[in-house]
N, C-alpha and C positions, 0 to 999 in steps of 0.2 A: 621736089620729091619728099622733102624732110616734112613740108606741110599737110601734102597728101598723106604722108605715112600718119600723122601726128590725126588726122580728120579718122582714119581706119583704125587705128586704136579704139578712137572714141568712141565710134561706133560700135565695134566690137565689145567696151567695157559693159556700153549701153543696152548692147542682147544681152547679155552674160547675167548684169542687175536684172531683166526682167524673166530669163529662164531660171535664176536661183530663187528668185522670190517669190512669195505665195501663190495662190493661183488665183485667178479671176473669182469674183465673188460669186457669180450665178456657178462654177468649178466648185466652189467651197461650198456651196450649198447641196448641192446633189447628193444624194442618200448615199450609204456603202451600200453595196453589192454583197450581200455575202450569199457564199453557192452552198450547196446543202445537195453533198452527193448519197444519195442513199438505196441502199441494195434492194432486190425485189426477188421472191424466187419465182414468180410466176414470167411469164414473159416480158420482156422489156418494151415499153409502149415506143412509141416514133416520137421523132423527135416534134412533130407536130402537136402531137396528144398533149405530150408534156408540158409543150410553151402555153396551151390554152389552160392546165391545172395553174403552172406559176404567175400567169397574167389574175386568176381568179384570185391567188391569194394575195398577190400586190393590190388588186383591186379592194379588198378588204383589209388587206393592213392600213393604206393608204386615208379609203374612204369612209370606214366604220370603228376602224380602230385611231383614225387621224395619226399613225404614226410616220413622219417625215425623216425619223433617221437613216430607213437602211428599206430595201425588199431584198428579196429571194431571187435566188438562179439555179434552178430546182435539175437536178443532173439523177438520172435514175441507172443502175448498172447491175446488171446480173451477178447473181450471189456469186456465182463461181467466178468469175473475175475478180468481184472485189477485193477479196484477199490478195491479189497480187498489184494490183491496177492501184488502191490505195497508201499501202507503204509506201510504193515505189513514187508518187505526189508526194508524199507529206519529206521523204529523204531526198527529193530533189528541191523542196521548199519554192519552187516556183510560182509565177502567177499562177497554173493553172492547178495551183493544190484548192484544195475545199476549203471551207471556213469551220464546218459543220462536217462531224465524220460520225457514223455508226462506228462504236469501238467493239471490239471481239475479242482485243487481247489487251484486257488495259496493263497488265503489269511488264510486257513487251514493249508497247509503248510508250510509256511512263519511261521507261529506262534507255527507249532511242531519242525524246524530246521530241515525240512527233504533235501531243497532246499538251494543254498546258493545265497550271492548276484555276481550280474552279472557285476557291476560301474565298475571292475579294467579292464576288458577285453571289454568294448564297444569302446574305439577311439585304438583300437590295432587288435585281432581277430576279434572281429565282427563289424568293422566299415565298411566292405563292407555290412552287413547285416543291420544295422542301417540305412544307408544312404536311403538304400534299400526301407525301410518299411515306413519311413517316420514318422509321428506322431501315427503310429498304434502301436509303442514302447511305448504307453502311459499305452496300458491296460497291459503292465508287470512291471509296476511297483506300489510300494505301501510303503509308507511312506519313501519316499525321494529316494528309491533303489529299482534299476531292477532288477527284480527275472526270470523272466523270457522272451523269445524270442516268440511274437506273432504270429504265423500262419499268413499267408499270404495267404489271398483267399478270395473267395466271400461267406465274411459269413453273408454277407444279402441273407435271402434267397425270392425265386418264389415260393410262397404256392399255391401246385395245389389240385384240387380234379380231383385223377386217377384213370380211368374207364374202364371196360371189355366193349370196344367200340361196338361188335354183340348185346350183350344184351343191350345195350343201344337204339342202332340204333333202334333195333325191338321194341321198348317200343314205339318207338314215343314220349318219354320224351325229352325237350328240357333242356338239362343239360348247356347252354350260359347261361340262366338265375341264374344262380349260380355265384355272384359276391362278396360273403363274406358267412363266415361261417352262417349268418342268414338266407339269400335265399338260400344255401345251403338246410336248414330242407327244402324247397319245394319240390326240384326236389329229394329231397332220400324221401316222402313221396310218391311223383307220382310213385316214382319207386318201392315203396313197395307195391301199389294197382295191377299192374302190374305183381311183383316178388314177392308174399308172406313169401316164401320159402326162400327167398335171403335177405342178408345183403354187404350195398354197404360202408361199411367202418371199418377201423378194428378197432382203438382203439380211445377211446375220450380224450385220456391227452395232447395231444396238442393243445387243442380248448385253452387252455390260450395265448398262442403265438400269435395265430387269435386277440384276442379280445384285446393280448397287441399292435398289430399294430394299429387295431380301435381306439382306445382311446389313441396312444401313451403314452403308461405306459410302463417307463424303470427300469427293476430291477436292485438295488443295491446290491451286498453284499446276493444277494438270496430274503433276507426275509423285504427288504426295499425295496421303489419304489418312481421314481418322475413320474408323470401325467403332459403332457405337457413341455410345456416351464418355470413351476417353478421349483426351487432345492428343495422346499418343499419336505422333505421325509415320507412316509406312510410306516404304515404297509402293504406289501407286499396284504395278504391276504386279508385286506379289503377294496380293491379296486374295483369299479366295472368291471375290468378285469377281474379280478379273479374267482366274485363271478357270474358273464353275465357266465365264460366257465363250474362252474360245475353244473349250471341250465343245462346248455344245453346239458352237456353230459349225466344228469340223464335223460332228457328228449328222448335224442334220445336212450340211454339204454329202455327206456322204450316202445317206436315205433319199436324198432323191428330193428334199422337201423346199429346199430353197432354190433362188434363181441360179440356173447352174456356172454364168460366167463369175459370179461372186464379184469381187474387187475391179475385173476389168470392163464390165457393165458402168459403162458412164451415164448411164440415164439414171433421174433420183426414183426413190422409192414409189412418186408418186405419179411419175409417168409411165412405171411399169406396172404397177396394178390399174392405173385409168384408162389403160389402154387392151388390158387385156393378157399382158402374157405373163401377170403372175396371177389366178385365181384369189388370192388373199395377199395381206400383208400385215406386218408389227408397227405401230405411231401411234405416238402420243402427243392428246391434245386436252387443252381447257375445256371440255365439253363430255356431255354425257354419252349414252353406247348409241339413244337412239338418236341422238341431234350427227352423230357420225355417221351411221349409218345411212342418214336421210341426206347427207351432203355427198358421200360418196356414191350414192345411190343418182343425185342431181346431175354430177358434173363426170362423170366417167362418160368415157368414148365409145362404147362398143352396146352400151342399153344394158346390163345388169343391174343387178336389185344386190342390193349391199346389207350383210346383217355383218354386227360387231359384240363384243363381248370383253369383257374389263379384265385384263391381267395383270395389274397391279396401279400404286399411284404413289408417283416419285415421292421424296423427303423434299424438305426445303436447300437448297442449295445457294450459295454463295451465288448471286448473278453476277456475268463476264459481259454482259450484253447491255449496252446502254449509248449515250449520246455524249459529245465530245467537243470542245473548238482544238481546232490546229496550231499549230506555232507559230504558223505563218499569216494567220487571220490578223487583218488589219486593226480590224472592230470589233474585239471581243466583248462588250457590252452590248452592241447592239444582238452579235449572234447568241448571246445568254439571255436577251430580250424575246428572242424566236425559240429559243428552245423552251422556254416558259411557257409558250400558246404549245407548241405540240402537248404539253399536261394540262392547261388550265382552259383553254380555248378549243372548243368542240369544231367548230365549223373550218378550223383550220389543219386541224388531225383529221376531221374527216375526209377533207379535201386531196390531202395528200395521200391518202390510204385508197378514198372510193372514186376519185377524179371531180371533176366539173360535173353542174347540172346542165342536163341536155347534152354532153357529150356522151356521157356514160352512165345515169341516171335520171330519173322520172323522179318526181312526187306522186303520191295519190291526192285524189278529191282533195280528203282530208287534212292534208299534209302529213301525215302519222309515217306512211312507211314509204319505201321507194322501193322504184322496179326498173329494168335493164330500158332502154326507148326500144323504140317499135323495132321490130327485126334484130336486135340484140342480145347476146344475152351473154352469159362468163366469160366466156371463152373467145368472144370476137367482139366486144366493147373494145374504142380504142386506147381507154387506160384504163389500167387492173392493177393495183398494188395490194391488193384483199389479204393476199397471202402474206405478205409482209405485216400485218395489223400487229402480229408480236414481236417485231425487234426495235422499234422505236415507239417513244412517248408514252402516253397514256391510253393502254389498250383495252382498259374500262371502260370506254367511251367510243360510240360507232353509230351508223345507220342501220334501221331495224327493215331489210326487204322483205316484201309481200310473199314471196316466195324462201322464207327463213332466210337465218346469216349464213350467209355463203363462205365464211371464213375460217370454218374447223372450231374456232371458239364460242365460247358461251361467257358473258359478263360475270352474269350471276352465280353460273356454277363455280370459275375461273379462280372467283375471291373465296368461295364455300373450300373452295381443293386449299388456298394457300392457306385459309386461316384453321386446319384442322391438319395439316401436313405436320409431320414430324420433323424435327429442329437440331441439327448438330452440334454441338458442342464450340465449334468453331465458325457459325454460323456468321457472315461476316468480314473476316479474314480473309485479308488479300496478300502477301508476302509481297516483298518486294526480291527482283533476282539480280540486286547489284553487286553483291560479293558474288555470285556464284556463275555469272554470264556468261565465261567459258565453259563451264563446265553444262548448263542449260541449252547453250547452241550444240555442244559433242550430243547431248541425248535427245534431244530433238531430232537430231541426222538420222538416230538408230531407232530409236521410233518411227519415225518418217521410212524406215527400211522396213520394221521388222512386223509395225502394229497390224496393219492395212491384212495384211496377207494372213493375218494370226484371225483380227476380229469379223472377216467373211469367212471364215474355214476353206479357203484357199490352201493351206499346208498343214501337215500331220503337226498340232503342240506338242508331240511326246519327240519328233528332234528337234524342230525351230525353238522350243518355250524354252529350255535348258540357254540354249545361245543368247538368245532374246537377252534374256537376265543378265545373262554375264557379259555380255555386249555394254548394258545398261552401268553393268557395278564400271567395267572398265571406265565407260566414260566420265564417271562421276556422283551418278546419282547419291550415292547415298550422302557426299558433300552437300548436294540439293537439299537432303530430306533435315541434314540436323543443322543445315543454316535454318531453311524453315521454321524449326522445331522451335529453334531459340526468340527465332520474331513471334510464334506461336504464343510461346510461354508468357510474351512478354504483353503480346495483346492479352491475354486470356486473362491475364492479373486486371488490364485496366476496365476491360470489358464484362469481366462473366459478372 
């Protein structure tokens, strides 16, 4: 028995030594995987669609790019989900978190360790992306280290108010007098005398955006703001930015002019004018009145002819929107190696944006432009991420279809808006909210109560704004705004 016991030991030590030890060599060789979950707002393709875009791009890392370190595992997920679906990955840290994350909130982020820093890989992998973007690498960073890789695209945006051009025509309403969301209320009142029946706008929570480019008020940090050319920091919300957009969207809630569930209308802006039940709508895009006008005119559901008209164009703002590796990525090198081709490498941004050739696009003759395959076309090709073009990589770069860009953007114009856009004072600045995280989760909560319902004119501002505020002081804001202040100050010495 003693010998037998003595033989199973040895056995045992023997699996033990070959499960702690390396792995097989053809194991050791095998690329990383890194997954690259990224949002879309258009509809989410099958999971079919998707495997033939990520086979195409392994296909070209692999055999044109000769890279053997690592491919892709390409995960696409509806915008409204992913604000919840990816925190809740990156704080359970498991295998199934991303490597590769759209960031939306980097200084939330940054401060739960979901993200890591980016300094070891900037003058190595991504110094052809650095070089690239220029001082736009500014808005990904935050207290001394880069967290993340900023989009690249025109995210100044052309704020139009777009219109079901028949019915407008026949109104006889002269909708050029519409030069800011103010004269705006004119021509959507002429047009309700007109239309009784009809409402020429879908939702009012963007009139802040309006009234932040009128008065250039730049947000900080969300719930802080500079006005003008001082670094003076405000509470966000009691600016009269702020409080000019939800006068005015109670008021036009109350005319009759906007969608009338407001806030509890779960469909986006763009499915409720594409489809007909709001006559018009307020979006801002990279592109001129008529290249909008001609898209929204393309892809709406019901056959109207779309005219547009330009109500303002944003300042330059701090970008929050950019690319990330996770905490929990094995191989951050290699996924700092892939975020580099979404800037520097065309056919690999394109691919992830426009799908496969032959699944979802043609060539011409020429090869010059591309057009949907036979019997397809926007809206029923099996992969569509068009609409995503601006929240990842480099969105200066795309395919030209025969039938225009289908995308809302325009290249050319995109860079013309950023490079003549006006410039904050704090342009740049990202605060970090480690001293103030309590106090940031309390006003969040009251925001998350009080905003929503304020910025669709869902309730009178003259009793909810008074509350609103003082809800805000209670939980701490103005802690928020002079920890800010001081990180402010202190950037602004090293920066201006």
């Amino acid at each position: 028995m003693k010998k037998f016991n003595a033989i199973l030991l040895s056995l045992l030590l023997a699996v033990s030594m070959v499960g702690c030890g390396s792995k097989p060599k053809e194991e050791a060789n095998e690329p990383s995987v890194i997954t690259l979950d990224m949002s879309t707002l258009f509809i989410v393709p099958s999971l079919e669609a998707t495997q033939k875009v990520e086979d195409v791009i392994n296909d070209y890392l692999k055999n044109t790019l000769h890279e053997e370190g690592y491919k892709i595992h390409l995960v696409i997920t509806a915008i409204g989900d992913y604000f919840q679906k990816i925190p809740m990955e990156l704080a359970s840290g498991g295998d199934e978190s991303p490597d590769l994350v759209q960031v939306f909130s980097m200084a939330d982020w940054v401060n739960q360790g979901y993200i890591i820093p980016l300094d070891d890989y900037l003058d190595n992998e991504l110094k052809p992306t650095v070089d690239l973007i220029g001082n736009i690498i500014g808005s990904g960073k935050m207290s001394g280290h880069t967290y993340m890789i900023p989009r690249y695209f025109g995210t100044v945006l052309d704020w139009k108010f777009i219109y079901n051009k028949e019915l407008v025509d026949a109104s006889g309403v002269d909708v050029t007098k519409a030069k800011d969301i103010d004269s705006l209320g004119d021509v959507l009142a002429e047009l309700k005398e007109v239309y009784p029946n009809e409402h020429f706008l879908v939702y009012c929570d963007q009139f802040n955006r309006l009234y932040n480019l009128k008065t250039h008020t730049s947000q900080v940090g969300t719930y802080a703001a500079t006005v003008g050319t001082d670094t003076k920091l405000y509470n966000y919300y009691e600016t009269d930015a702020f409080k000019n957009a939800i006068y005015k969207a109670y008021e036009f809630r109350q005319k009759g002019y906007a969608d009338p569930e407001g806030s509890a209308n779960t469909l986006s802006h763009d499915a409720v004018v594409m489809g007909g039940s709001s006559k018009g709508v307020i979006m801002g895009h990279s592109a001129d009145t008529e290249g909008i006008a001609s898209m929204f005119t393309r892809t709406n559901t019901y056959g109207a002819t779309f005219g547009a008209v330009n109500i303002g164009i944003d300042d330059l703002a701090t970008d929050t929107l950019g690319i990330g590796i996770s905490h929990s990525c094995k191989d951050p090198a290699a996924a700092a190696r892939f975020i580099n081709l979404l800037y520097t490498d065309e056919f690999v941004w394109d691919t992830l944006i426009y799908g496969a050739e032959g699944q979802d696009y043609v060539w011409n003759a020429d090869h010059t432009k591309v057009k949907y395959p036979e019997g397809l076309d926007f809206n029923s090709v099996p992969y569509n991420c068009i609409y995503s073009c601006g929240m990842i990589g480099n969105g200066f770069q795309g395919l030209e279809y025969e039938t225009d860009d289908e995308s809302g953007s325009d290249r050319v114009y995109g860079k013309k808006l950023m490079e003549n856009a006006w410039c904050p004072p704090l342009y740049g600045f990202t605060p970090t909210t480690v001293n103030v995280m309590n106090e940031i989760t309390a006003v969040s909560n009251v925001v998350e109560q009080y905003s929503d319902v304020l910025m669709y004119g869902d309730v009178d501002p003259e009793a909810k704004y008074p509350e609103f505020l003082q809800a805000l002081k209670d939980a701490g804001i103005d802690k928020i705004v002079q920890d800010f202040q001081a990180q402010a100050d202190e950037w602004y010495k090293a920066n201006s």
